[in-house]
C-alpha angles and dihedrals in degrees: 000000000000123000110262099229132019100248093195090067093046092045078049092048089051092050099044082055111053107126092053093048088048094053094044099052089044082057096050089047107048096156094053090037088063088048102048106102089047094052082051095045091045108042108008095248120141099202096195104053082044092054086052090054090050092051100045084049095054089043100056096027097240084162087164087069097031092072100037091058088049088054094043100051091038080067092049086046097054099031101064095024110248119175108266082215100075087042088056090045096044089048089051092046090054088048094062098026087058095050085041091064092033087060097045074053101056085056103052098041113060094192099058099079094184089158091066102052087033097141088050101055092038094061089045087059116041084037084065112043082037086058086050095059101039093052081042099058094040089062095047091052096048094043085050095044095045080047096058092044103048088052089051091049085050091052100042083053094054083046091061099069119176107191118208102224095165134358093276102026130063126173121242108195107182120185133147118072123295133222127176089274101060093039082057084048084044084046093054099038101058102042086050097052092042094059086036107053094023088242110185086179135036121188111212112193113193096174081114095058116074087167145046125160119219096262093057100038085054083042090054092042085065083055097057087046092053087049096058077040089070087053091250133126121250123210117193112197132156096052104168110213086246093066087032093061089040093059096048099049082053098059094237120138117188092191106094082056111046141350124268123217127187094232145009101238091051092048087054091049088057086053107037106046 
C-alpha cells in the first residue's frame, strides 16, 4: 500500500514556513504565549524550536524519538517546577496549529490528497502527539515521585540524630510514630554511624515513643541485633509503661539484646563519670 502522503514534503512545507507556524500556534496558546520568555528564563526550554521537533517527529513518525524528547522534556518540566497547565495548553495549541498547516497543504499541493485518506492520517497524527503527552506526563510523574522521595529519605535521616557524647558513646533520642519505612531509615542509620563514629556504646532513649505496633517493635528488635552485630553495646532508657505493656503482651523480651535504664541523664552519668 503506498503511503498516502510524502512526509518529507510536508516536514519541508512545515520548515519553509516557520515564521507563520510559529505565529499561529502563538495565537492558539495565549496563555503560554504571555509566559514564554519566563519558561525560557527559567528552564531553559524554548518552547517554539521544541514544538517544531514535535512536530517533525509526529510527521514523519520517528516515534523513537518522539518518545525520548517527551521524556526528556517531562524531566525539564519537574525538575525546575513549570505549571503542567501551559504544557497542556501548548500541546493542545501544536495539535490544531499542525492540522491547521496540513490543511493549507492539502490545498496547495494537488497531489497530496490528505482528505481521502482523512481517518488515516488522523489517527497518524493525534497517536502521535497523544504518545508525546502520556510519556510526558509519566516522566514527569516519576521525576516528581523519585523527588519526593528522595527529600523524605533526607529528612528521616535528619530525624535520626546520633549524638557523639564521648569517643565510644553516642546518644540516640527517638520520638514521633513509626511505621516499616523509618525503622529501615533507623536500621541504616545505626549500623553506618557505627561503623562511622566507632561508637562501643550507643544510648537509645525512647521517653519520646508511647506506641509501637507489633511489626515495628520486631522490627526494632533486628536493630538491637545488628547493633550487638557490630560488635557495640546498645542502652535502652526512657520506656514509657505504655511500650512497655505492649511488649510484654507481645511476648517479646529485649533483654537478652541490650540493657534498659529508667532515664537518659542517669544512663550518661553511668557513662560519663
Amino acid at each position: 500500500m503506498e503511503t498516502f502522503y510524502d512526509t518529507n514534503n510536508l516536514s519541508e512545507y512545515i520548515n519553509n514556513n516557520k515564521q507563520e507556524f510559529q505565529e499561529k500556534l502563538l495565537s492558539e496558546a495565549v496563555n503560554v504565549a504571555s509566559n514564554i520568555e519566563s519558561i525560557l528564563r527559567e528552564g531553559n526550554i524554548d518552547l517554539l524550536k521544541n514544538a517544531q521537533r514535535l512536530v517533525l517527529y509526529v510527521v514523519e513518525s520517528r516515534n523513537e524519538e518522539l518518545i525520548a524528547f517527551a521524556n526528556e522534556e517531562g524531566i525539564a518540566w519537574a525538575k525546575f517546577s513549570l505549571t503542567l497547565a501551559f504544557k497542556l495548553e501548548w500541546v493542545h495549541a501544536i495539535r490544531r496549529t499542525l492540522w491547521h498547516f496540513i490543511n493549507l497543504y492539502d490545498q496547495v499541493n494537488e497531489n497530496a490528497k490528505f482528505v481521502d485518506d482523512f481517518f488515516e492520517l488522523e489517527k497518524k497524527v493525534n497517536d502521535g502527539i497523544d504518545e508525546f503527552l502520556n510519556s510526558f506526563f509519566i516522566s514527569y510523574s516519576q521525576y516528581k515521585d523519585e523527588l519526593i522521595l528522595s527529600q523524605r529519605k533526607l529528612v528521616e535521616h535528619l530525624s535520626v540524630p546520633i549524638i557523639p557524647v564521648s569517643q565510644t558513646v553516642a546518644v540516640l533520642p527517638l520520638i514521633g510514630t513509626f511505621d516499616s519505612y523509618r525503622m529501615d531509615i533507623i536500621e541504616e542509620k545505626v549500623l553506618t554511624d557505627i561503623a562511622k563514629l566507632r561508637i562501643l556504646t550507643l544510648i537509645i532513649d525512647l521517653s519520646g515513643i508511647s506506641e509501637m505496633d507489633e511489626v515495628t517493635i520486631a522490627h526494632f528488635q533486628k536493630v538491637l541485633i545488628g547493633i550487638t552485630l557490630m560488635g557495640a553495646k546498645s542502652v535502652i532508657t526512657g520506656l514509657r509503661p505504655e511500650l512497655v505493656r505492649s511488649m510484654v503482651h507481645l511476648g517479646i523480651d529485649l533483654t537478652s539484646y541490650t540493657e534498659t535504664k529508667a532515664t537518659l541523664q542517669q544512663t550518661l552519668n553511668s557513662y560519663l563519670t
